[in-house]
Every structure is written in structure tokens, then in C-alpha cells.
C-alpha positions as CSV (number, residue, x, y, z in Angstrom):
1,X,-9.2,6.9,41.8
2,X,-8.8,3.1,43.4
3,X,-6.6,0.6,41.9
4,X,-9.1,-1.1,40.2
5,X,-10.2,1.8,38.4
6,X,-6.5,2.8,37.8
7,X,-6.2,-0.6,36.8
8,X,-9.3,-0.9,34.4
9,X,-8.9,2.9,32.9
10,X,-8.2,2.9,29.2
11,X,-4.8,4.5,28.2
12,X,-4.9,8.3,26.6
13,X,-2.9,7.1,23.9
14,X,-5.6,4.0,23.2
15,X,-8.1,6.3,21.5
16,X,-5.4,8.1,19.6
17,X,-3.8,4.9,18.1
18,X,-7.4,4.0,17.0
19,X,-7.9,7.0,15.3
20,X,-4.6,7.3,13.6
21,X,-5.1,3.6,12.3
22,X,-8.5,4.2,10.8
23,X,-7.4,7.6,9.6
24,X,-4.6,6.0,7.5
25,X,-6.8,3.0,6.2
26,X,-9.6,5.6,5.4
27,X,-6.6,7.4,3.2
28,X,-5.0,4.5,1.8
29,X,-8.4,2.8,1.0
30,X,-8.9,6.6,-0.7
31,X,-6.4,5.9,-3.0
32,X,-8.1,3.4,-4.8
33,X,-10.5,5.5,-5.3
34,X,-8.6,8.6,-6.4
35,X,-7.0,6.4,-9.2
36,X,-10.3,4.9,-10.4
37,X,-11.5,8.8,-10.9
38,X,-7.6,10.0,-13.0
39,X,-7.1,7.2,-14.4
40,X,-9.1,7.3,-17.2
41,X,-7.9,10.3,-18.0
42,X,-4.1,10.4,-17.0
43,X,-3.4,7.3,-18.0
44,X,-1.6,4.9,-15.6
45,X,2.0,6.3,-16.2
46,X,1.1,10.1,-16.3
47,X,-1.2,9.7,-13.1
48,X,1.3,7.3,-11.5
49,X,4.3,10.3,-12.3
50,X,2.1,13.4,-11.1
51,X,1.5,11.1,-7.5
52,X,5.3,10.2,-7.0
53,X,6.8,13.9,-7.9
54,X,4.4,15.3,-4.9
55,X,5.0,12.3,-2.5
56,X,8.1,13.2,-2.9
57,X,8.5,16.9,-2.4
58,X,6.3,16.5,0.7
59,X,9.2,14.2,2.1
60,X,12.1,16.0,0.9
61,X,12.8,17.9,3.6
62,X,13.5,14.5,5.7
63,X,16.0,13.7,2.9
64,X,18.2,16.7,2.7
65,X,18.0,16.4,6.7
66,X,19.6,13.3,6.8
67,X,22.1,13.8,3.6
68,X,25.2,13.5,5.8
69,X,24.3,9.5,6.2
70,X,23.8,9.0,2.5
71,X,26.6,7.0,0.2
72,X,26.2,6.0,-3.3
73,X,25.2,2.8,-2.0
74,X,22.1,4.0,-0.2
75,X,21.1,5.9,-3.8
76,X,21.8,2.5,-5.5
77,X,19.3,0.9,-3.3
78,X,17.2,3.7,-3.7
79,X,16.7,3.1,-7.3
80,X,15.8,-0.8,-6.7
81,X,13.1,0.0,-3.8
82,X,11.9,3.0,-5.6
83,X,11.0,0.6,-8.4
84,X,10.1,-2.2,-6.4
85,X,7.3,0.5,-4.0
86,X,6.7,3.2,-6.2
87,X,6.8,3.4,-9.8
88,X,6.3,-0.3,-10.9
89,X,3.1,-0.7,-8.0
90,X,1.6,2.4,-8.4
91,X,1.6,2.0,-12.1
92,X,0.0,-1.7,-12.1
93,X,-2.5,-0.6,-9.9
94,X,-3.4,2.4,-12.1
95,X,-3.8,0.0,-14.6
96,X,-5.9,-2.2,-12.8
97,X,-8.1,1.4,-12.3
98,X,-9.0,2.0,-15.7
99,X,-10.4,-1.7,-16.1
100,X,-11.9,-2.5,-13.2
101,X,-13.8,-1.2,-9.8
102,X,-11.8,0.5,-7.3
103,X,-12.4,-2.4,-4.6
104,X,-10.5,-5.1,-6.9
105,X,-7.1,-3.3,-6.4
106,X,-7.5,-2.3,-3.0
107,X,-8.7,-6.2,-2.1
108,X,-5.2,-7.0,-4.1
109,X,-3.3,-5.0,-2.4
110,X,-4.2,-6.7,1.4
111,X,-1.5,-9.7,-0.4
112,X,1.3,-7.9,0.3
113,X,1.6,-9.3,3.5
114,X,1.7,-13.4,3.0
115,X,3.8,-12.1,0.1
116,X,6.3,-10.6,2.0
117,X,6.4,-13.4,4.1
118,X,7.0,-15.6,1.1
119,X,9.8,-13.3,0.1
120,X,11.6,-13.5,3.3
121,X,11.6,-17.2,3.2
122,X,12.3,-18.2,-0.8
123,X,15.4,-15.2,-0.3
124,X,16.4,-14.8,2.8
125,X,15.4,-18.3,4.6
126,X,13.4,-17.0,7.3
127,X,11.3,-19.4,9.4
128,X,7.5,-19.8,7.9
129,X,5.5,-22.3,10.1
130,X,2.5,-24.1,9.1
131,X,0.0,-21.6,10.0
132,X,1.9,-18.8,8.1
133,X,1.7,-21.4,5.0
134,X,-1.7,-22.3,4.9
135,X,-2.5,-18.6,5.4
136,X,-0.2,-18.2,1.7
137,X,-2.3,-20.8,0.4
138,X,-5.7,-19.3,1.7
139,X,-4.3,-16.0,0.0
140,X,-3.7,-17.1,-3.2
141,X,-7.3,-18.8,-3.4
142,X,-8.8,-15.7,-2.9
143,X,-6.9,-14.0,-5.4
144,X,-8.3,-16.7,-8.0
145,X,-11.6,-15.8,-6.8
146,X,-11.3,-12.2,-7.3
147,X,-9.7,-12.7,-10.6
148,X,-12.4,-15.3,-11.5
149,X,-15.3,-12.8,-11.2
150,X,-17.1,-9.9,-12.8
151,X,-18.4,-6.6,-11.8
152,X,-20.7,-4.5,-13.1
153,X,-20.3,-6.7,-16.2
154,X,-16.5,-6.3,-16.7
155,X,-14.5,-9.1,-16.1
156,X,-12.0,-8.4,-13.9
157,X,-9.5,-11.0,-14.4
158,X,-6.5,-8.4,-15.5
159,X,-7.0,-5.9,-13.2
160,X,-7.0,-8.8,-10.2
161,X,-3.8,-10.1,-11.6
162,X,-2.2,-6.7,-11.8
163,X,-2.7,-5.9,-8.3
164,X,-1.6,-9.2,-7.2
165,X,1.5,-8.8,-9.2
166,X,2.0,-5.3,-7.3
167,X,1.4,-6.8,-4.6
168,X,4.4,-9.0,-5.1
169,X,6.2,-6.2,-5.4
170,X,5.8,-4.7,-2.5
171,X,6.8,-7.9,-1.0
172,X,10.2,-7.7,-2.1
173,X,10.6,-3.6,-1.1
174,X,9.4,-4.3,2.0
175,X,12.6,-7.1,2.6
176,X,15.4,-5.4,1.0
177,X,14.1,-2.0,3.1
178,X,14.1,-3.9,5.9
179,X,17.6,-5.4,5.3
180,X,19.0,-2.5,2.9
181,X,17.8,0.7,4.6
182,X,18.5,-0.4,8.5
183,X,20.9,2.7,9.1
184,X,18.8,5.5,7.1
185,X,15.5,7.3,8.7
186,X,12.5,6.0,7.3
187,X,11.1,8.8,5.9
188,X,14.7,10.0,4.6
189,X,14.3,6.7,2.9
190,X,10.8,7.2,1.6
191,X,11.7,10.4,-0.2
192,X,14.4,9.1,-1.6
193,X,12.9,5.9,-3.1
194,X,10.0,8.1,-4.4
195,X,12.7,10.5,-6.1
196,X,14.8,8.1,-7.8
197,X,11.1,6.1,-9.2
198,X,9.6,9.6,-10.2
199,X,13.2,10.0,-12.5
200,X,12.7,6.3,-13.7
201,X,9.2,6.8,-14.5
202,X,9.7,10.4,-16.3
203,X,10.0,9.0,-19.6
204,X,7.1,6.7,-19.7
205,X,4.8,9.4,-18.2
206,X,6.1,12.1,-20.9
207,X,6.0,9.5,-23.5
208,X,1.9,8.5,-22.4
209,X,1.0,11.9,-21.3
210,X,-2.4,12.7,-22.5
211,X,-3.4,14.7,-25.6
212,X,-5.5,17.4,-23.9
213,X,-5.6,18.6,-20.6
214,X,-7.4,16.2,-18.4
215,X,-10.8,17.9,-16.2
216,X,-10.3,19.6,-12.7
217,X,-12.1,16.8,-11.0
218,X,-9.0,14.1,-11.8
219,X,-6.3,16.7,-11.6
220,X,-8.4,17.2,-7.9
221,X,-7.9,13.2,-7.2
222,X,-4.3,12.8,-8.6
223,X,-3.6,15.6,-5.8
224,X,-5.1,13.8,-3.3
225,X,-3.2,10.8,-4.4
226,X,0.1,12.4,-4.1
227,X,-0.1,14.9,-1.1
228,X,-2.6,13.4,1.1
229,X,-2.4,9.1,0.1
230,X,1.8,9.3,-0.3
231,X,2.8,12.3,1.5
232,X,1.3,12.8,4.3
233,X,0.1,9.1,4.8
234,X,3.8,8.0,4.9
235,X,5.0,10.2,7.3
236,X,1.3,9.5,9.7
237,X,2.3,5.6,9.0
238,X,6.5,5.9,10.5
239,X,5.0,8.2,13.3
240,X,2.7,5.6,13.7
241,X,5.3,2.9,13.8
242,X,7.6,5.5,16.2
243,X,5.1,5.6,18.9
244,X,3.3,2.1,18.9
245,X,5.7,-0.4,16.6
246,X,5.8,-1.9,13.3
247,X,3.5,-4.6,13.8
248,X,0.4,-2.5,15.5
249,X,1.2,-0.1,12.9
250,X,0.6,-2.5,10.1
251,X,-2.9,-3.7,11.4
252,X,-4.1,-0.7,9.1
253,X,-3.9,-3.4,6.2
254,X,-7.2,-4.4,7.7
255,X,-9.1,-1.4,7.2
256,X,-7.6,-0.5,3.4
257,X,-9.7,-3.0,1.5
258,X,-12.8,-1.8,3.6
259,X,-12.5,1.6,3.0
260,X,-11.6,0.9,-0.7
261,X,-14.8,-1.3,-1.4
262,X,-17.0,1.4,1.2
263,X,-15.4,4.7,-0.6
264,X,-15.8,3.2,-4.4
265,X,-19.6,2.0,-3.2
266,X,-20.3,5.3,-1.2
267,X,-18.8,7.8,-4.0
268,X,-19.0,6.0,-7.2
269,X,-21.8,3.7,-6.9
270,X,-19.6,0.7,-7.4
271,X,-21.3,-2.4,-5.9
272,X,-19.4,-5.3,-4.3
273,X,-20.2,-8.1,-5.3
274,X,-20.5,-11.7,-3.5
275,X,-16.8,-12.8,-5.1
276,X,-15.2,-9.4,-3.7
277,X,-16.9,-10.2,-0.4
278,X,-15.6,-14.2,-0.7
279,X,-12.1,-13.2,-1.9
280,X,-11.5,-10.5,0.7
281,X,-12.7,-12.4,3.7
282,X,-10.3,-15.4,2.3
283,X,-6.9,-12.9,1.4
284,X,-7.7,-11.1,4.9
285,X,-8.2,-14.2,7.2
286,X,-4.5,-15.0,5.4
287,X,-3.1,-11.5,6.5
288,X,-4.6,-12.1,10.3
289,X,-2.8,-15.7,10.2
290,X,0.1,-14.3,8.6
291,X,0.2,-11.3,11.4
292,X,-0.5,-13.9,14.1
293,X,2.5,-16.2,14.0
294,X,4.9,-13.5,13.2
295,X,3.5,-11.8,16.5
296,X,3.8,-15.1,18.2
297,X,7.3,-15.3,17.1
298,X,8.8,-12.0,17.9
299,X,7.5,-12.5,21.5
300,X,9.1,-16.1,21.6
């Protein structure tokens, strides 16, 4: 081989990043889905509970490995984050899937990043320039759009709102991780967040849990929700981060809204709708911006 082709050939690892980014948006996407089928008949606390509890024993064994590290500190913040990524999110989102078509959440859901942007600066004072603030404001428009519209007949107002409100959330668990968590393994962390907002959500979810037994089909997609969208999909995301770094890592916020509209339109027959289409190109063009000047800034 020359040095022009040595210097033109595509790295192994190229395809394999590809893959594993589309993989995880194709599962994450999924999990809008999954909740639109359980939902109805979990209700959002039960189905939220049943995802949490087998997120969580997947990652327990990354827990108990790194138990030496852990204080009563780390289980404090533990509780917060687990809130604040887990049981209060998962649960609006659920929500949201009983009322509305899968795509509205998983649209939502793309504001977590200009939100956690807007976190770091109104908390923690971090720089946000002018691109990274008319990307917020481009965001939020397109939430007002998606919450402004209707589907399928239903107006979708509430289940916009709740997303965007999780959304928030994940905002905030995303900075106090970040500043909270530095010391601990990520999926150490991960398990134990999910632990401590499975306990915290127990009493709601035995409190709501429903009357009879709900069909095989959404005890089927509450699995999938918990093994394959929390499990497994958080530790593909960290290896994802350990081989290739946080921010290429994170470009799989791109694909969860497509898959989610795609999946809910191949499998359910939900059909976006022009508003979807207007209010995810406007919260996604703020998610590019948003990913653009931090990029620009950690190179600087």
C-alpha cells in the first residue's frame, strides 16, 4: 500500500463507531416505543418501576465491583441523580406515552442538551456564547410547536410539556454527575442511581400497580425497556464514551428522535405529522449548535 492510500484508508474502528452510534439511537429511539405499547397497561409508575429494577440488576455487578470507593456521600448523591435520571424522567415520559404518539417524547427528549447547557450556566456559571443561546432559544420554539399540535386527533399539549419537563431533568443529572460523580466508574454510578430511584419509586409503583395482570405483549416491551433500552444501552453508551469520548459519544442524540418517530410509524402506524417534522428539525438544529460551540471550546 502507498502513502496516499495509507493516507486516504478509512480507520477499522470508523465503521465500528458508526454502528455502535446507530445501534444505541435505534435502542434508545425503541424506548419510546416500548413505553407507548406498557403504558396503557402498567401505568407510568408500575412500568417506570419494572424498567429501573432490571436496569439495575444488569449493572450491579459494576457496583459491588467498585464498593471499596463508595462513602455515604456518594449514596447521598445517588439518591438526588437517581431522581433527577431515572425515576422522575422515566415516569414523565411514561406519562407522556399513554397520551400521546411515541415520537412526541422521543422529539422532547433531544432538549436535554441546550438544557444542560442552561444548567451549567444559571448554576454553575459556565461560559454560554451567543450561538449556544440562540440555539436555547431555537429549542424552546420548537418545543411550543410540538406542544401546539395534534396527532392523530389528540392534542398533544401535555405529553410535549412532560417530556420537556424530563428533559429538564436530565439537564440537571447530567451536571451534578459530571461534578458529583468524578471519582466513581460510570457504570458503578449508573447502577447505583438506578438502585436508589427504583427504592424511591417502590411506593408509587405498588400504590398504582394495576388491577389485573397486564398482557404478555407489554410485559414483552417493559422487558425490552429495562434489559435492552437501560441495561445494556448504558453500558454500550460508557464503552462508547471509553473508546471514542463523551462528545462523539453523545452525537447519538441525533438519531433517538429518528428512530422514535421511524419505529412508532413502522410498528404502530403512528404518522408524523408536519409540526413533529417542524419542531424536530428546530430542537435538533439547537442540539447541533449547542454540540458545535462546546466542541469549539474544548479544542480552544
Amino acid at each position: 500500500m502507498n502513502d496516499t492510500t495509507a493516507a486516504t484508508a478509512v480507520p477499522p474502528a470508523d465503521w465500528r463507531t458508526a454502528l455502535e452510534l446507530t445501534l444505541l439511537g435505534a435502542i434508545w429511539g425503541g424506548s419510546f416505543l416500548f413505553m407507548r405499547v406498557a403504558a396503557k397497561d402498567f401505568g407510568a409508575f408500575a412500568l417506570v418501576e419494572v424498567r429501573i429494577v432490571l436496569g439495575a440488576l444488569i449493572l450491579l455487578p459494576f457496583l459491588w465491583r467498585a464498593r471499596h470507593l463508595l462513602t455515604a456521600r456518594h449514596w447521598r448523591c445517588f439518591a438526588i441523580i437517581g431522581a433527577l435520571n431515572s425515576a422522575i424522567p422515566f415516569s414523565l415520559f411514561a406519562w407522556g406515552a399513554e397520551r400521546a404518539p411515541a415520537g412526541i417524547g422521543a422529539i422532547a427528549n433531544s432538549m436535554t442538551v441546550p438544557f444542560t447547557a442552561l444548567i451549567a450556566f444559571l448554576v454553575y456559571g459556565d461560559r454560554i456564547g451567543s450561538r449556544r443561546a440562540i440555539a436555547l432559544v431555537a429549542g424552546f420554539v420548537g418545543v411550543v410547536v410540538l406542544a401546539s399540535g395534534k396527532t392523530q386527533g389528540e392534542n398533544v399539549f401535555a405529553a410535549a410539556v412532560a417530556g420537556t419537563a424530563a428533559s429538564l431533568c436530565y439537564g440537571f443529572a447530567v451536571n451534578f454527575t459530571k461534578r458529583w460523580l468524578a471519582g466513581v466508574p460510570p457504570l458503578a454510578a449508573v447502577a447505583g442511581t438506578l438502585s436508589c430511584g427504583a427504592i424511591m419509586l417502590a411506593p408509587f409503583a405498588i400504590a398504582a400497580w394495576p388491577a389485573t395482570s397486564p398482557p404478555l405483549k407489554s410485559w414483552l416491551a417493559a422487558g425490552a425497556l429495562g434489559v435492552l433500552c437501560t441495561g445494556l444501552a448504558y453500558a454500550l453508551f460508557f464503552h462508547l464514551i471509553q473508546r471514542v469520548s463523551a462528545s462523539r459519544a453523545s452525537t447519538n442524540t441525533y438519531l433517538v428522535p429518528l428512530f422514535g418517530v421511524g419505529w412508532a410509524w413502522l410498528l404502530l402506524g403512528e404518522q408524523p405529522t408536519m409540526t413533529m417534522f417542524v419542531a424536530g428539525a428546530l430542537i435538533l438544529g439547537s442540539v447541533i449548535v449547542s454540540q458545535r460551540e462546546a466542541g469549539s471550546h474544548s479544542r480552544s
